[in-house]
PDB file with SEQRES, HELIX, SHEET and CRYST1 records, atoms N, CA, C and O in Angstrom:
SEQRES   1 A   73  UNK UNK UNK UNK UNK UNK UNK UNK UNK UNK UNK UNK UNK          
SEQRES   2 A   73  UNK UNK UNK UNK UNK UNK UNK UNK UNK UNK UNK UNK UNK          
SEQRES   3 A   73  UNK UNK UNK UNK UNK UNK UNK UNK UNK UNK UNK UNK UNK          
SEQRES   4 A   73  UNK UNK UNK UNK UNK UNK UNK UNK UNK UNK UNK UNK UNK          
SEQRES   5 A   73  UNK UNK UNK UNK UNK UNK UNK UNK UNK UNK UNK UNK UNK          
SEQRES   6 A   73  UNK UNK UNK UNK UNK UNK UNK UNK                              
HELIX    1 AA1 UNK A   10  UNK A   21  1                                  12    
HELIX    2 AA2 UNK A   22  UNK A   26  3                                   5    
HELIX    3 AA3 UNK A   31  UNK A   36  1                                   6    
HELIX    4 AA4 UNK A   43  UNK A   57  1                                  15    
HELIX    5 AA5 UNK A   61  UNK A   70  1                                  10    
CRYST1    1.000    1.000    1.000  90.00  90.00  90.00 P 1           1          
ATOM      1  N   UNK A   1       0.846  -1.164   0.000  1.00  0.00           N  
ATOM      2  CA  UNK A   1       0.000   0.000   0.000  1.00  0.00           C  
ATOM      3  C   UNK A   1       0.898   1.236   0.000  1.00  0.00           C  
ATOM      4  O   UNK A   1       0.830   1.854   1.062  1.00  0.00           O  
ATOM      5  N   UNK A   2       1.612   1.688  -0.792  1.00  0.00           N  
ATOM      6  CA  UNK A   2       2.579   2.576  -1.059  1.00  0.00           C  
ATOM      7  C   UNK A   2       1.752   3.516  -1.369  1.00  0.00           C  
ATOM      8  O   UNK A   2       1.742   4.170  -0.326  1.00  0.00           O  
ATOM      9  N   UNK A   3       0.906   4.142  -2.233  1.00  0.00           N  
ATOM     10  CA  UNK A   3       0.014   5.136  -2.600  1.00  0.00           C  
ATOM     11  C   UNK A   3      -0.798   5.371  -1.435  1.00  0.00           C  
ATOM     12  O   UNK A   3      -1.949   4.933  -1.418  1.00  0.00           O  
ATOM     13  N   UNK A   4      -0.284   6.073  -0.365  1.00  0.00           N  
ATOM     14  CA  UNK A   4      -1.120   6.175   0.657  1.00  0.00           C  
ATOM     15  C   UNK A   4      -2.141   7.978   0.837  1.00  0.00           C  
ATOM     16  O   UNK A   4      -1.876   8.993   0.193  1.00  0.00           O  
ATOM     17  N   UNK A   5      -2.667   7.908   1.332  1.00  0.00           N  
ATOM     18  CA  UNK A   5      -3.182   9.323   1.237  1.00  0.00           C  
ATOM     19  C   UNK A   5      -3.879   9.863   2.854  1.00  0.00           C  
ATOM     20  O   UNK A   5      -4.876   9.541   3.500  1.00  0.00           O  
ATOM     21  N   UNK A   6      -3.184  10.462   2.974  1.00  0.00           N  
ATOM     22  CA  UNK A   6      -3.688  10.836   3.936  1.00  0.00           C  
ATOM     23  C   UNK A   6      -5.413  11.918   4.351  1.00  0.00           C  
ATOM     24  O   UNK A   6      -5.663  12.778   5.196  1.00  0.00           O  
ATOM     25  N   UNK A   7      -6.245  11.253   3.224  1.00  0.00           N  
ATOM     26  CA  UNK A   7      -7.265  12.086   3.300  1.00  0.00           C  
ATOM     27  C   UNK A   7      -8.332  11.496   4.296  1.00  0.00           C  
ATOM     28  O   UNK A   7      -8.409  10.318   4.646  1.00  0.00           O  
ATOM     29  N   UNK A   8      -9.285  12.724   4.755  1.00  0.00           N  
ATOM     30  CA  UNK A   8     -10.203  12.159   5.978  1.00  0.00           C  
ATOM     31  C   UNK A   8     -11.584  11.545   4.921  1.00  0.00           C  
ATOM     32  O   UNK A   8     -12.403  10.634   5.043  1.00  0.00           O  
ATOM     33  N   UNK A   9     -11.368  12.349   4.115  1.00  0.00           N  
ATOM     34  CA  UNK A   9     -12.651  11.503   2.725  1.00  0.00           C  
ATOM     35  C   UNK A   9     -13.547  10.125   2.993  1.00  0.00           C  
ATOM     36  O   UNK A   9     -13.234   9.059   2.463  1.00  0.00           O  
ATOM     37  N   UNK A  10     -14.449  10.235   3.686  1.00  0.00           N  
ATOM     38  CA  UNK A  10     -15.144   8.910   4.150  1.00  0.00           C  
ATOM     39  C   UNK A  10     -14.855   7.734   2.692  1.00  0.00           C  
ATOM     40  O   UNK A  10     -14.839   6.503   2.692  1.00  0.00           O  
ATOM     41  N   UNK A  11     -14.648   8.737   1.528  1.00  0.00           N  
ATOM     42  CA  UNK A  11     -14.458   7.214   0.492  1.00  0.00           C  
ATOM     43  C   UNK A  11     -13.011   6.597   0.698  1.00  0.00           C  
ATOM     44  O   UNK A  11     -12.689   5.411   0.627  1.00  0.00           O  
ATOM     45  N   UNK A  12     -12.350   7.521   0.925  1.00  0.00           N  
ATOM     46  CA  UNK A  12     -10.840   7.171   1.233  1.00  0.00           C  
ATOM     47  C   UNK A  12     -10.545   6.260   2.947  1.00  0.00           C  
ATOM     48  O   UNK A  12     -10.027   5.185   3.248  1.00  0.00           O  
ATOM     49  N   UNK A  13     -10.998   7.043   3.492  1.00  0.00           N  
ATOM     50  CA  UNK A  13     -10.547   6.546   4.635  1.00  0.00           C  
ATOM     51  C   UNK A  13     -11.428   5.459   5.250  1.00  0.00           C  
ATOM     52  O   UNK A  13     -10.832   4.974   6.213  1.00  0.00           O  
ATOM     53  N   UNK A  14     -12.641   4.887   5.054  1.00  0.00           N  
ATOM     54  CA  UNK A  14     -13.603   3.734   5.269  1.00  0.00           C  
ATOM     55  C   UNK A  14     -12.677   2.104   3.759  1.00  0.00           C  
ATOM     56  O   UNK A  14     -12.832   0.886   3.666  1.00  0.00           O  
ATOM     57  N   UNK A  15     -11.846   3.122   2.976  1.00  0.00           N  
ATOM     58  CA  UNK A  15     -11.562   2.057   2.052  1.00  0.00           C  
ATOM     59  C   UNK A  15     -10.156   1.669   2.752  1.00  0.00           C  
ATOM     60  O   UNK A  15      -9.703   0.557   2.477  1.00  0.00           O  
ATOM     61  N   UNK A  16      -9.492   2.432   3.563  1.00  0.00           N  
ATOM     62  CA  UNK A  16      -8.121   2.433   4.073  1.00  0.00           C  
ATOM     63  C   UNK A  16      -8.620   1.476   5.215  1.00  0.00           C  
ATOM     64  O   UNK A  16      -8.342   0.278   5.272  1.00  0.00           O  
ATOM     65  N   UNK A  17      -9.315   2.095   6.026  1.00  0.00           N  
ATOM     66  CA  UNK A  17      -9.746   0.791   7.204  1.00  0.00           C  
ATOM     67  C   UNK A  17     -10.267  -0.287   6.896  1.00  0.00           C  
ATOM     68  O   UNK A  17      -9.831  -1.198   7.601  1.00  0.00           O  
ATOM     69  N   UNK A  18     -11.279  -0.722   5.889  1.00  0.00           N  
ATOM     70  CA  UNK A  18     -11.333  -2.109   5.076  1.00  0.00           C  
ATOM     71  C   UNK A  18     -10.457  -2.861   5.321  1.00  0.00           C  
ATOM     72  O   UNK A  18     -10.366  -3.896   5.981  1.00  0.00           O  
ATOM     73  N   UNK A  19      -9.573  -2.066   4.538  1.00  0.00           N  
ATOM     74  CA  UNK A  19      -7.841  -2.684   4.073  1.00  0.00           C  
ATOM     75  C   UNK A  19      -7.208  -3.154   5.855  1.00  0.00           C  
ATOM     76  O   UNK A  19      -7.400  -4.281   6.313  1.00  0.00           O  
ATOM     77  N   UNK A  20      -6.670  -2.347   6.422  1.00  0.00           N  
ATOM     78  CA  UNK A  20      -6.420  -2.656   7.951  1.00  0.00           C  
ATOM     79  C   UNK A  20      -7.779  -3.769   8.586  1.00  0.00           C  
ATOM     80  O   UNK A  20      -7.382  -4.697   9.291  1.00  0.00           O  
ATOM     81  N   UNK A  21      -8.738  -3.707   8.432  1.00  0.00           N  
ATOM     82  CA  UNK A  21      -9.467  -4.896   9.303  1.00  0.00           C  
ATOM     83  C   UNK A  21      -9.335  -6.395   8.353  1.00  0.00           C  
ATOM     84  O   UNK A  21      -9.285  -7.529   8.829  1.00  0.00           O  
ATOM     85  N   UNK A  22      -9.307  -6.132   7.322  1.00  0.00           N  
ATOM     86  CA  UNK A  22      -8.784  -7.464   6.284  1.00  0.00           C  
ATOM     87  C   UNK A  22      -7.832  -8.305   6.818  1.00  0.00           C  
ATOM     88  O   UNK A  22      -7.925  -9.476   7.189  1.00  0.00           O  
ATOM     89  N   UNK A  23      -6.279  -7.024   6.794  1.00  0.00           N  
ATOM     90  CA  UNK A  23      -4.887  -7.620   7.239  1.00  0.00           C  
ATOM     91  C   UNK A  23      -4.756  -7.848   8.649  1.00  0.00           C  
ATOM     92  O   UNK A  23      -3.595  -8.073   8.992  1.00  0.00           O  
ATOM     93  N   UNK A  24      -5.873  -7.858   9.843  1.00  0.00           N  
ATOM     94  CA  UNK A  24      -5.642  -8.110  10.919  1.00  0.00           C  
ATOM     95  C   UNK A  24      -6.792  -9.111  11.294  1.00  0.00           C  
ATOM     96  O   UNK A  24      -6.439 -10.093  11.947  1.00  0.00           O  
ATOM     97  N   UNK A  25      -7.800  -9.024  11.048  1.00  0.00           N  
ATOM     98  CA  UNK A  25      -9.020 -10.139  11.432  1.00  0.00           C  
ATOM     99  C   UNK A  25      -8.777 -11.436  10.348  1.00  0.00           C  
ATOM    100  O   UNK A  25      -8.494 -12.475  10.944  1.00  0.00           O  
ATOM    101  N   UNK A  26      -8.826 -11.542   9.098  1.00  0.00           N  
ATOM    102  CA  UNK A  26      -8.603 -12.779   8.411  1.00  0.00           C  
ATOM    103  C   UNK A  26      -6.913 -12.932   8.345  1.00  0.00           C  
ATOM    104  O   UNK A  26      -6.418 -13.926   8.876  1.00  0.00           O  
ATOM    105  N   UNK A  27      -6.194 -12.113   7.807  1.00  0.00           N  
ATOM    106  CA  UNK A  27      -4.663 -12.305   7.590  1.00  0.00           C  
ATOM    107  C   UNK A  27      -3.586 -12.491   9.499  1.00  0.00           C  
ATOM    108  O   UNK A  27      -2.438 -12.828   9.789  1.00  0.00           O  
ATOM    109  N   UNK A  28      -4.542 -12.143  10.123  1.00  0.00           N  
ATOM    110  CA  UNK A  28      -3.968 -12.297  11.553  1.00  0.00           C  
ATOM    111  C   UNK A  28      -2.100 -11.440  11.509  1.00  0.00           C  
ATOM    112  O   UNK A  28      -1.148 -11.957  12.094  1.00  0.00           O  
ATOM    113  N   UNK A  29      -2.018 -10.428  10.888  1.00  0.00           N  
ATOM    114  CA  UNK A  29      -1.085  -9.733  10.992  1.00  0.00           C  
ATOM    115  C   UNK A  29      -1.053  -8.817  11.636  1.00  0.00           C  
ATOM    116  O   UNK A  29      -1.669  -7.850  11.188  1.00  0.00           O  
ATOM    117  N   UNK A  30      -0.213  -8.616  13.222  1.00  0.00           N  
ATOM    118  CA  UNK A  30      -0.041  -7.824  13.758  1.00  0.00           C  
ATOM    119  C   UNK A  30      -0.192  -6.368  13.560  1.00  0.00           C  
ATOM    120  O   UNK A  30       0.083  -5.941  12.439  1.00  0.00           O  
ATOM    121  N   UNK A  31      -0.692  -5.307  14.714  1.00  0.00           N  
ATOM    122  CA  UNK A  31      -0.433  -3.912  14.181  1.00  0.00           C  
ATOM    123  C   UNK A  31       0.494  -3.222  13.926  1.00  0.00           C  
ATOM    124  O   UNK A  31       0.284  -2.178  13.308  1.00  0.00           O  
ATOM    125  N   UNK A  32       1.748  -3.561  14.295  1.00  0.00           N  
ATOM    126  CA  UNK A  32       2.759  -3.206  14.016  1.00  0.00           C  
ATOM    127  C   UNK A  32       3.445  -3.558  12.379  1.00  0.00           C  
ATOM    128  O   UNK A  32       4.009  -2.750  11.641  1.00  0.00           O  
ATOM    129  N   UNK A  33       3.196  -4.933  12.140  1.00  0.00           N  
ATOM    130  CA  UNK A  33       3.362  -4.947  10.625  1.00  0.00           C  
ATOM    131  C   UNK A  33       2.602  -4.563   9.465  1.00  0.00           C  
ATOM    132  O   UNK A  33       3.053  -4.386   8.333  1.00  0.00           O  
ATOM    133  N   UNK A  34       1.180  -4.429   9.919  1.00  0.00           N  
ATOM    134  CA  UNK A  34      -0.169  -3.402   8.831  1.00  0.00           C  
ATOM    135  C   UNK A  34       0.639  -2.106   9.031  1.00  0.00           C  
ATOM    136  O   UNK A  34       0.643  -1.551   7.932  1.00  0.00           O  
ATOM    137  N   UNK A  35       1.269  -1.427   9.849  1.00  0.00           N  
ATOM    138  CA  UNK A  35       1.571   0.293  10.248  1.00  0.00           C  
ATOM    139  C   UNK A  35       3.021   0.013   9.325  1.00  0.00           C  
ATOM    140  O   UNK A  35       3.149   0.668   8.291  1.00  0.00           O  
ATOM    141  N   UNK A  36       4.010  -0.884   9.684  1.00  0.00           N  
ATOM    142  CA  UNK A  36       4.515  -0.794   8.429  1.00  0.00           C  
ATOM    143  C   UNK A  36       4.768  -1.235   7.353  1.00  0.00           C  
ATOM    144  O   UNK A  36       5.757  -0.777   6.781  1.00  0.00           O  
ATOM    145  N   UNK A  37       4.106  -2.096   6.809  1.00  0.00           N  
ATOM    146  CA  UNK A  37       3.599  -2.154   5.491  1.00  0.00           C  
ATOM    147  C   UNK A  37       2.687  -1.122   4.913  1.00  0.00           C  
ATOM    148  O   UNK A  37       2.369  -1.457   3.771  1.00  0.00           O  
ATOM    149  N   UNK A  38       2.094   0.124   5.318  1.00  0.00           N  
ATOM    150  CA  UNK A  38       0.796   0.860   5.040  1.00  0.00           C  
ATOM    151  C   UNK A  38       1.989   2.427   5.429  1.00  0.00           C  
ATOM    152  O   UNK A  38       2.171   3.261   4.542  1.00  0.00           O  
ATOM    153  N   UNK A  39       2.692   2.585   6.878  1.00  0.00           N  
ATOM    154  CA  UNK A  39       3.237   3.661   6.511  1.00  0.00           C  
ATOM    155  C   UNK A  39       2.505   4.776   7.387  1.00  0.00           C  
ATOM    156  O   UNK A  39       2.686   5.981   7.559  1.00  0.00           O  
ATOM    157  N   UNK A  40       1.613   3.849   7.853  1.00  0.00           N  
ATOM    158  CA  UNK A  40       0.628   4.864   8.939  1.00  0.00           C  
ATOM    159  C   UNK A  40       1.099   4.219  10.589  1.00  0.00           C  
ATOM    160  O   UNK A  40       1.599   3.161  10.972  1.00  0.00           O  
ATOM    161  N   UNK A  41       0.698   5.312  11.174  1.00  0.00           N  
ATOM    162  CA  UNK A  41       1.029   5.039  12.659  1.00  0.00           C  
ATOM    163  C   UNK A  41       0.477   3.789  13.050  1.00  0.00           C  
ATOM    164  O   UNK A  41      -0.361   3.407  12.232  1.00  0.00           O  
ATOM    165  N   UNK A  42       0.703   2.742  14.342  1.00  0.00           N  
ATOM    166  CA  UNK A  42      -0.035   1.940  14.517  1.00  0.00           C  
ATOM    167  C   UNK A  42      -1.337   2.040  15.633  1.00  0.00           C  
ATOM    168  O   UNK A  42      -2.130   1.145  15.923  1.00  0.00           O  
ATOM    169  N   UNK A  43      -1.270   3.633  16.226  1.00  0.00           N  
ATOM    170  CA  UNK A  43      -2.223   4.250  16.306  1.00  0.00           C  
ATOM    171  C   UNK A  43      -3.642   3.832  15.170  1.00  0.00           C  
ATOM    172  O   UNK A  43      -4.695   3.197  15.201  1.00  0.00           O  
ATOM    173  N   UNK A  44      -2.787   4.711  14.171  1.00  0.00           N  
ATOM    174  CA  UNK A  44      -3.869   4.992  13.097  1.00  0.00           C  
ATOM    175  C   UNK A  44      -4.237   3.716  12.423  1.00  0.00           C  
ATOM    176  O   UNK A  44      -5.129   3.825  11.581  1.00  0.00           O  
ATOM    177  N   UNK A  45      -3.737   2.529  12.615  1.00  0.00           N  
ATOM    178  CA  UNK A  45      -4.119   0.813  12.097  1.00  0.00           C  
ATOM    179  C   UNK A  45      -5.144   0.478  13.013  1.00  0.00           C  
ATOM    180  O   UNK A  45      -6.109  -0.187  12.640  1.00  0.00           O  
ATOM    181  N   UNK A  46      -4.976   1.036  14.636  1.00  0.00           N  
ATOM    182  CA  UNK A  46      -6.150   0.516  15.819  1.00  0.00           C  
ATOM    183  C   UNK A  46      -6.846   0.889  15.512  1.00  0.00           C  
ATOM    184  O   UNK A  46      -7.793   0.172  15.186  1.00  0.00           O  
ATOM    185  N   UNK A  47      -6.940   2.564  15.350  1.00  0.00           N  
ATOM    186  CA  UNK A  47      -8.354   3.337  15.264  1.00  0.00           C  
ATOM    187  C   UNK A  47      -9.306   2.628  14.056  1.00  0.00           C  
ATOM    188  O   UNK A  47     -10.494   2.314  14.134  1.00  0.00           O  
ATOM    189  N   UNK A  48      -8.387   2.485  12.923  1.00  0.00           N  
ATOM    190  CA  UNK A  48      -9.483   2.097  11.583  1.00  0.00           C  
ATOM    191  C   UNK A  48      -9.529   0.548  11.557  1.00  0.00           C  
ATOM    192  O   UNK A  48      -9.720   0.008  10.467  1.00  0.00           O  
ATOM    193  N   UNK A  49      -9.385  -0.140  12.563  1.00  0.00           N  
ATOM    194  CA  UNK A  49      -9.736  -1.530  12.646  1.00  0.00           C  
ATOM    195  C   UNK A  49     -11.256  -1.297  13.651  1.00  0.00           C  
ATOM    196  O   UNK A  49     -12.407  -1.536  13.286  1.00  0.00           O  
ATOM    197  N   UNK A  50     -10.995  -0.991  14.415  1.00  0.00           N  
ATOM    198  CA  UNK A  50     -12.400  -0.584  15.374  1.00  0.00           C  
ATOM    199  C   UNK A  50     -13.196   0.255  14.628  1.00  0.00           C  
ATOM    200  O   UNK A  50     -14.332  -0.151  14.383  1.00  0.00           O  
ATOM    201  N   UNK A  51     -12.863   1.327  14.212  1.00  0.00           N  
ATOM    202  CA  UNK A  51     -13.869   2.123  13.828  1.00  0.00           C  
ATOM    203  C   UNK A  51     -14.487   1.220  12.201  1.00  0.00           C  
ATOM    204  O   UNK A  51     -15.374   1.861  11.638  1.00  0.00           O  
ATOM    205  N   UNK A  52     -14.196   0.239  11.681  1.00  0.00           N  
ATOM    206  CA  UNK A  52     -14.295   0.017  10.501  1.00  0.00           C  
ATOM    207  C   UNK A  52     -15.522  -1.570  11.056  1.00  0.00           C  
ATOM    208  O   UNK A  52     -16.419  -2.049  10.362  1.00  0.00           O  
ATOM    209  N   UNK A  53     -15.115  -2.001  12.414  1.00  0.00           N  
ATOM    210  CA  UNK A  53     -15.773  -2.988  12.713  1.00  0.00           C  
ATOM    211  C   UNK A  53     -17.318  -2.184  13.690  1.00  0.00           C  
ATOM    212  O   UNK A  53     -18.370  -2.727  14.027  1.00  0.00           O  
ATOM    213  N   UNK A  54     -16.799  -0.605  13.919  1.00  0.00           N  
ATOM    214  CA  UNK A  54     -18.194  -0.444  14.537  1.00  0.00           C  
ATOM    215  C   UNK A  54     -19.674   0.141  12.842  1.00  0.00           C  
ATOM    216  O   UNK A  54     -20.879   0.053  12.610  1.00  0.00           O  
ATOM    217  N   UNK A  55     -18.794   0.513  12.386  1.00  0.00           N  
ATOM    218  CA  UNK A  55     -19.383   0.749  10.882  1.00  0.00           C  
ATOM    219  C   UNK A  55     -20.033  -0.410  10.167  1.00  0.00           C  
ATOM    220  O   UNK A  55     -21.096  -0.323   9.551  1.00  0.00           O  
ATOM    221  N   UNK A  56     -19.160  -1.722  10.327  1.00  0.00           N  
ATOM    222  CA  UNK A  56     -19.644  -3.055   9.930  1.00  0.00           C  
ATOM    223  C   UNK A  56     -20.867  -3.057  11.186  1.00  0.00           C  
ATOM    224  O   UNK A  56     -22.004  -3.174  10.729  1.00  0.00           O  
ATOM    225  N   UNK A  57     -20.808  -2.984  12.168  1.00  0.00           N  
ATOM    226  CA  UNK A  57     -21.637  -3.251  13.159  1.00  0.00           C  
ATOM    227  C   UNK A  57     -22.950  -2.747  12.364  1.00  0.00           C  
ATOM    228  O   UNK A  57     -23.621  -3.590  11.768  1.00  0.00           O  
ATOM    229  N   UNK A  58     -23.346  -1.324  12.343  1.00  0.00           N  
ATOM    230  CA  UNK A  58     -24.514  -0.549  11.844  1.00  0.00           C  
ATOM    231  C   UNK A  58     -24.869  -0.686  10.177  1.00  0.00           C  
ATOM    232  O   UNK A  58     -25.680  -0.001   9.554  1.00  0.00           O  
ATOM    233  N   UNK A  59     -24.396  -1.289   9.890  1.00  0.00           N  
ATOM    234  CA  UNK A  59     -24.381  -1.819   8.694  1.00  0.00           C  
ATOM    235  C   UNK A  59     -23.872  -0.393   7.449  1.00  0.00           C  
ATOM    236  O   UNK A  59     -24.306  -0.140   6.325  1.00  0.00           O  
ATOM    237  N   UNK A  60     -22.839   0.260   8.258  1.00  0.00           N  
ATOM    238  CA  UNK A  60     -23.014   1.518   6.685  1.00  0.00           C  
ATOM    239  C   UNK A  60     -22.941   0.848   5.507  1.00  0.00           C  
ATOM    240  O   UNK A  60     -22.598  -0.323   5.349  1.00  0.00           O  
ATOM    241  N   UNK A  61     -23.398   1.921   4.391  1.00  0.00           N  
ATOM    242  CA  UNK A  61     -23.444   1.058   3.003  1.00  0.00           C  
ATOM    243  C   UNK A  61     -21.963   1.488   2.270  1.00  0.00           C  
ATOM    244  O   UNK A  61     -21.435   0.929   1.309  1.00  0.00           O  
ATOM    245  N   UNK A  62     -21.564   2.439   2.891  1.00  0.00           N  
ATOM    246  CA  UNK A  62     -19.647   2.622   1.898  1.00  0.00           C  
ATOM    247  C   UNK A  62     -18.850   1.365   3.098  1.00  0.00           C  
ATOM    248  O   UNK A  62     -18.062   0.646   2.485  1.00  0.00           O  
ATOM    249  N   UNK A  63     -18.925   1.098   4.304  1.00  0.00           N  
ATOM    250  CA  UNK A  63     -18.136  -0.035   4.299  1.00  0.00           C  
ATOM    251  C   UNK A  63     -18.767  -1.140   4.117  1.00  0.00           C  
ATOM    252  O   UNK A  63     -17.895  -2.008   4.137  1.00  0.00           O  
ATOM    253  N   UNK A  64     -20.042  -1.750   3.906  1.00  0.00           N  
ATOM    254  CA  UNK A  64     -20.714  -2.934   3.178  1.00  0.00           C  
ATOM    255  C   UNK A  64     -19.694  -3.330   1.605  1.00  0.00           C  
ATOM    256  O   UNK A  64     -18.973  -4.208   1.132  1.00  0.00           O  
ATOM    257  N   UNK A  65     -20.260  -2.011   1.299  1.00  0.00           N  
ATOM    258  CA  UNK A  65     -19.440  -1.733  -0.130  1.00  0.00           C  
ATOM    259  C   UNK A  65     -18.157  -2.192  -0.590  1.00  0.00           C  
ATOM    260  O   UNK A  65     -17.879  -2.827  -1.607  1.00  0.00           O  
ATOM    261  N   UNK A  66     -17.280  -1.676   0.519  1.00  0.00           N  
ATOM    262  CA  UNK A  66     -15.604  -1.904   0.487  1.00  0.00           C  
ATOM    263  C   UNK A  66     -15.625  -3.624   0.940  1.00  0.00           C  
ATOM    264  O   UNK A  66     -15.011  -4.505   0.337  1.00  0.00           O  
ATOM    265  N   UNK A  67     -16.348  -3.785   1.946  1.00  0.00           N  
ATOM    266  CA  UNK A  67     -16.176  -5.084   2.600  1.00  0.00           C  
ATOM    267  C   UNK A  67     -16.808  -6.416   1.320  1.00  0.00           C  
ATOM    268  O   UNK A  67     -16.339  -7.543   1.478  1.00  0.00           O  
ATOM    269  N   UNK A  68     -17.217  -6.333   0.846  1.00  0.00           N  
ATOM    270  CA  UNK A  68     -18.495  -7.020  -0.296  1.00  0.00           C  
ATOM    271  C   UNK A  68     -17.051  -7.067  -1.692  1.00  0.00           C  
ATOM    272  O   UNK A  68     -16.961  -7.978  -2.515  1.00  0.00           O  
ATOM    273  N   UNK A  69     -16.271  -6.085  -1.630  1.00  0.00           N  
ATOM    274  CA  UNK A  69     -14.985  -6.079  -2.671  1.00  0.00           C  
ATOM    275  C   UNK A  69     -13.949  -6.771  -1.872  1.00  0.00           C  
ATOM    276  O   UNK A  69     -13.343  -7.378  -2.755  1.00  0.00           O  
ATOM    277  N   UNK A  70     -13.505  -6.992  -1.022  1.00  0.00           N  
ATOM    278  CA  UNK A  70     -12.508  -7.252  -0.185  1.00  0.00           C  
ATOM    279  C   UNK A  70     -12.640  -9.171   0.604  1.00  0.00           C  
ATOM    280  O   UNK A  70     -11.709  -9.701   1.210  1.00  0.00           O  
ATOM    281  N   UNK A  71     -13.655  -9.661   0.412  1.00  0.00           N  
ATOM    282  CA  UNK A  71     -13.865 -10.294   1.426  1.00  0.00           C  
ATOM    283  C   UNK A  71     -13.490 -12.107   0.709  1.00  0.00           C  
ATOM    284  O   UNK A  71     -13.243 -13.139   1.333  1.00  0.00           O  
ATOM    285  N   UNK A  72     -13.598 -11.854  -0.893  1.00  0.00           N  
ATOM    286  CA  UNK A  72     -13.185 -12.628  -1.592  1.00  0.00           C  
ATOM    287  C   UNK A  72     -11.650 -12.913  -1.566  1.00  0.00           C  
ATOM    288  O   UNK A  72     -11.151 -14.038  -1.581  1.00  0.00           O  
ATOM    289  N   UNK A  73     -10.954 -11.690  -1.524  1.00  0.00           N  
ATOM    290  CA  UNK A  73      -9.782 -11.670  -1.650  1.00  0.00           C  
ATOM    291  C   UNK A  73      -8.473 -12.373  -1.227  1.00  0.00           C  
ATOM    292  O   UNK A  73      -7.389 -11.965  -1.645  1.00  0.00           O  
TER     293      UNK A  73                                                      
END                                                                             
């Protein structure tokens, strides 16, 4: 994930946490290796693993969306 962006853009940043709850709930890769492989704090890997599983919780439809692309993978 080299093209990183630091935007708050719910399309950007609900697709960035996707990505982080992928590489830690199915891939079982530590936060420290998602933060550096990705380049973001491992702060910022916790926050968008939780916040991406309370979003899955309420069902939003942009992380349904991301998750529905991702889940095959």
């Amino acid at each position: 994930m080299k093209n990183k962006t630091k935007s708050r853009n719910p399309k950007y940043s609900t697709a960035r946490y996707a990505v982080f709850y992928k590489l830690w709930f199915h891939c079982k890769l530590r936060l420290r290796e998602i933060s550096e492989q990705s380049g973001f704090d491992h702060s910022t890997v916790s926050y968008g693993i939780r916040r991406f599983g309370e979003l899955m919780a309420v069902e939003d439809p942009l992380a349904v969306k991301y998750w529905n692309k991702l889940k095959n993978i």
